[in-house]
C-alpha positions in Angstrom: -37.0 -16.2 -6.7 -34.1 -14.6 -8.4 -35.0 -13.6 -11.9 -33.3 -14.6 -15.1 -31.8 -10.9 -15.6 -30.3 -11.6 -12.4 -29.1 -14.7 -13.0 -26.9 -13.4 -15.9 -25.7 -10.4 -14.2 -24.5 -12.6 -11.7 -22.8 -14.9 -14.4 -20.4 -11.9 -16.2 -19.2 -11.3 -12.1 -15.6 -12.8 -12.1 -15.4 -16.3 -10.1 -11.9 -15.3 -7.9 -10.6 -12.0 -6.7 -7.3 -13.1 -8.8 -10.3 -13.1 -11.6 -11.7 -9.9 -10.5 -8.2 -7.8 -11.0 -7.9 -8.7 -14.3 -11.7 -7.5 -14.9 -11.5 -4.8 -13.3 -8.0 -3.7 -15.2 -9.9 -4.3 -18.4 -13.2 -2.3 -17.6 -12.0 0.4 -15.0 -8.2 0.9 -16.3 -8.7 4.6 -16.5 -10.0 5.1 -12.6 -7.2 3.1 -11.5 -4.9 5.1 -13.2 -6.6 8.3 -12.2 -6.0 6.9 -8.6 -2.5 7.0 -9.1 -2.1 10.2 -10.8 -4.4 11.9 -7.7 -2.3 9.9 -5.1 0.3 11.2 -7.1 -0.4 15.1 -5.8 -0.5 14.3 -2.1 3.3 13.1 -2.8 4.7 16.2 -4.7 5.5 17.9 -0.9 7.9 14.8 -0.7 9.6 15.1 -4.2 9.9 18.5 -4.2 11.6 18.4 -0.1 13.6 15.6 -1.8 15.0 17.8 -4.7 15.5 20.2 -2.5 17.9 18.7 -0.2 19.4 17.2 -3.0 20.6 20.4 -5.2 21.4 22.1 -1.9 23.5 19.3 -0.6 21.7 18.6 2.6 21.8 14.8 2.3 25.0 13.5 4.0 24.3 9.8 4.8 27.0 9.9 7.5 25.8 12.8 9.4 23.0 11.9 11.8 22.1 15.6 12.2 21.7 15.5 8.7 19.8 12.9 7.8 17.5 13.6 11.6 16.3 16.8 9.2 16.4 15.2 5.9 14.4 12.3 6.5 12.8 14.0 9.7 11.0 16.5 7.7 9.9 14.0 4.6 8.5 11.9 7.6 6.2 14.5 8.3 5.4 15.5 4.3 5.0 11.8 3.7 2.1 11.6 5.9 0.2 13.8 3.1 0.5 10.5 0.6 -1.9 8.9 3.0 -4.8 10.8 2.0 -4.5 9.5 -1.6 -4.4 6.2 -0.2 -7.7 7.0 2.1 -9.2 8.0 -1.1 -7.5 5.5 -3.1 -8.6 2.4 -0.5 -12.2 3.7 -0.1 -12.8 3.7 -4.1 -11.2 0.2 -4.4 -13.6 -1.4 -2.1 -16.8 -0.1 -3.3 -15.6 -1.0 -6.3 -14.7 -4.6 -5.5 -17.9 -5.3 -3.9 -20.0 -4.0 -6.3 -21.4 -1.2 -4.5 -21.6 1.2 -7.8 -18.5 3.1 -7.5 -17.5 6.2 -8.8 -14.3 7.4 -8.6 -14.9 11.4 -8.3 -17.4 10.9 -5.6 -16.0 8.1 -4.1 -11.8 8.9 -3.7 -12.8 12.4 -2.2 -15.4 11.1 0.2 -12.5 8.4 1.4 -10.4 11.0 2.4 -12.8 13.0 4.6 -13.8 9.6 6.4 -10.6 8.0 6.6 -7.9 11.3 7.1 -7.1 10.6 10.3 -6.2 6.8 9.6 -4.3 7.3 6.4 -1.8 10.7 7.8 -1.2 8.2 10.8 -0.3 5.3 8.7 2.3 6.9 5.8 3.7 9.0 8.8 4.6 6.1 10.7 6.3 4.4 7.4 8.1 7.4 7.1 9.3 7.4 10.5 10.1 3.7 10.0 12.4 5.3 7.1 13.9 7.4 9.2 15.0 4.9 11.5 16.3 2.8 8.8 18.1 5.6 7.4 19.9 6.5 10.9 20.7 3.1 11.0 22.5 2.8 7.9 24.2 6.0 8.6 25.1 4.2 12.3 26.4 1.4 10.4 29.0 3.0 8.2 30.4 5.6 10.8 31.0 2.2 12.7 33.4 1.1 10.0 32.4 -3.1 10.7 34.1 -4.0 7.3 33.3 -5.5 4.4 31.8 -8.4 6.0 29.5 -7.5 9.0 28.4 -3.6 7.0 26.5 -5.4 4.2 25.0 -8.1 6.7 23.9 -5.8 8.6 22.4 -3.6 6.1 20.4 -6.3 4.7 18.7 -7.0 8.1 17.9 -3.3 8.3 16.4 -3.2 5.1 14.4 -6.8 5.8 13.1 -5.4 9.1 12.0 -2.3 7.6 9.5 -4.3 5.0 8.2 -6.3 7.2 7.4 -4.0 9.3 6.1 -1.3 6.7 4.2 -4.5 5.3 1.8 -4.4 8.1 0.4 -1.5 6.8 -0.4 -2.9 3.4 -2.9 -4.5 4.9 -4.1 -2.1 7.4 -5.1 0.2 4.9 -8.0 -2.1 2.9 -9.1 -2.2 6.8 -9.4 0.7 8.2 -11.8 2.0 5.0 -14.0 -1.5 5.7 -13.7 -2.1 9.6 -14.3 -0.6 13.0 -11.2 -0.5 15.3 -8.1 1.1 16.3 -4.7 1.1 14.8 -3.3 -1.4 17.2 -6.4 -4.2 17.0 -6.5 -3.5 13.3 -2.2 -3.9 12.7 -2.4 -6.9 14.8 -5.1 -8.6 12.9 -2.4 -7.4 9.3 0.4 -9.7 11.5 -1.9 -12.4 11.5 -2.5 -12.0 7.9 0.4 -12.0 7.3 1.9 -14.7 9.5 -0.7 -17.5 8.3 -0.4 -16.9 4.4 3.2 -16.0 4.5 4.2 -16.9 1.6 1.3 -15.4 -0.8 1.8 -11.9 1.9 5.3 -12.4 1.0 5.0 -12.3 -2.9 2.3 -9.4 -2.6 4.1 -7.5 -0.8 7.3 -7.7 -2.3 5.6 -6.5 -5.7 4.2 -3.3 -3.7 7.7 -2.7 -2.5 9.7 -3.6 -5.7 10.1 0.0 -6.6 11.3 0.9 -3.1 13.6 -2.2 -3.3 15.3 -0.6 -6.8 15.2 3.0 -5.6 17.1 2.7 -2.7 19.2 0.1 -4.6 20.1 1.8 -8.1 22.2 4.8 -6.8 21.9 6.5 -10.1 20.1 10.0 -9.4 18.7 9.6 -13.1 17.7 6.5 -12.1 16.2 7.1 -9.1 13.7 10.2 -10.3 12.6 7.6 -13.1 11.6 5.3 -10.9 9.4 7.6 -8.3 7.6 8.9 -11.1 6.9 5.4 -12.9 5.0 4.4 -9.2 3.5 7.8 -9.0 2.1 7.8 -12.0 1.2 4.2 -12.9 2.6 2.2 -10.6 1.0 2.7 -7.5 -2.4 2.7 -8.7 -2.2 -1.3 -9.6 0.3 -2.2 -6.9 -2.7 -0.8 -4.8 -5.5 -2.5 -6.4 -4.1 -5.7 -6.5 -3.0 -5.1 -2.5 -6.7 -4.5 -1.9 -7.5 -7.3 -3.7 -5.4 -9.7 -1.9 -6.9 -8.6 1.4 -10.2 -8.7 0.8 -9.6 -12.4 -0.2 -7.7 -12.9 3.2 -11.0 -11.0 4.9 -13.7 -13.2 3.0 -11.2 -16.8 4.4 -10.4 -15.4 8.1 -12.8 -12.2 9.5 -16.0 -12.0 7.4 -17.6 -15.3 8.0 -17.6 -15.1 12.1 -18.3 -11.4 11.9 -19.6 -10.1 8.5 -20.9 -12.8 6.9 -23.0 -11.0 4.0 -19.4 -9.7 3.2 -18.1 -13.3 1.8 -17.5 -13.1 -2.0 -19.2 -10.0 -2.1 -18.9 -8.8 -5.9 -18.1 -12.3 -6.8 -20.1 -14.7 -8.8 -22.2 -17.0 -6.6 -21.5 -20.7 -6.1 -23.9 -23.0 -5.8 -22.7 -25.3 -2.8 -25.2 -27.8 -4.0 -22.8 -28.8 -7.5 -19.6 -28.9 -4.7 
């Protein structure tokens, strides 16, 4: 019989992961933010490559060999950012299920069990970059005019987040789940298939930043807005990413296969009053 104690504990747990963010903003705000600023350090390789190439002038948007190195190379350091989100990921789940977090232990020990996974992942999304970068350079050496150019470019960039999207719900996975990449990205089309239009709103808050970088062309701009996500940004973005799939685990995979998973961290309901 559960005692009274319990009970009460049970009753300050938040009733909805939508609940649960806000909670967790109030009571954990400084590891979340400390999970952006360590994320943060694995992405320095890519803003520094990035300043690089642009005080020496190596970005030409029309030159395929240049933007092959450009973007070639920031594919490669990119891959780095995915050991903050290993660590990142990791943290966020122990934290959402209650299992008595902490974020020093916990973001470190993400990385060395998940490394593999989260270098994969960011190094495909920047190859998926890449591509999206050749094809806008493809597009305006083709000279379409003013009509078919900006068509086309919005299908590029459309493709590109849907496709990057998939991993936004690979990640809260592959630091809960046995599997490999391909089982585990087809489950995130699934996800994000049968609750399109929630996916759609989550993900295009993930990707805002993204959206207004690539979008501002202001170089002032465009620093301001990498280091807002770094720094704050991402940290949130994530949490509430994690959050949203761990309420798309508890509706679709965790009652056939992980049934002690469903609502874990949140407050009890008593199917009797239902």
């Amino acid at each position: 019989m559960e005692s009274k104690k319990g009970q009460e504990t049970g009753l300050l747990l938040p009733l909805s992961r939508f609940n649960q963010f806000f909670d967790l903003v109030r009571f954990r705000f400084i590891d979340i933010f400390l999970c952006s600023i360590c994320s943060a350090l694995f992405l320095i390789p890519s803003i520094l490559w990035l300043l690089f190439c642009s005080l020496s002038g190596f970005v030409d948007p029309t030159n395929m060999y240049s933007i092959l190195l450009v973007y070639g190379v920031l594919a490669i350091l990119f891959s780095l950012m995915g050991l903050g989100s290993a660590g990142t990921y990791y943290f966020y789940r122990k934290t959402i299920y209650g299992e008595g977090s902490s974020f020093q232990a916990d973001f470190f020990t993400g990385i060395r069990k998940n490394y593999k996974e989260g270098l994969l992942s960011h190094f495909l999304i920047g190859v998926l970059y890449l591509l999206l970068k050749l094809d806008i350079g493809s597009l305006g050496a083709m000279g379409l005019g003013d009509t078919w150019t900006p068509i086309l470019l919005g299908l590029s960039y459309v493709l590109f987040y849907v496709l990057a999207s998939l991993f936004l719900f690979y990640q809260p996975q592959y630091v809960l789940y046995e599997g490999g990449m391909g089982r585990l990205l087809m489950n995130s089309v699934r996800f994000y298939v049968g609750s399109f239009l929630k996916s759609l709103g989550i993900t295009l808050l993930y990707f805002l930043p993204f959206f207004l970088y690539e979008l501002i062309g202001n170089v002032i701009g465009e620093w301001i807005i990498i280091l807002i996500f770094a720094l704050a940004y991402n940290g949130f973005a994530s949490l509430a990413n994690a959050l949203y799939c761990t309420y798309l685990f508890d509706i679709s995979i965790n009652p056939r296969y992980y049934p002690d998973l469903v609502r874990k961290g949140l407050r009890k309901i008593d199917s009797k009053k239902m």
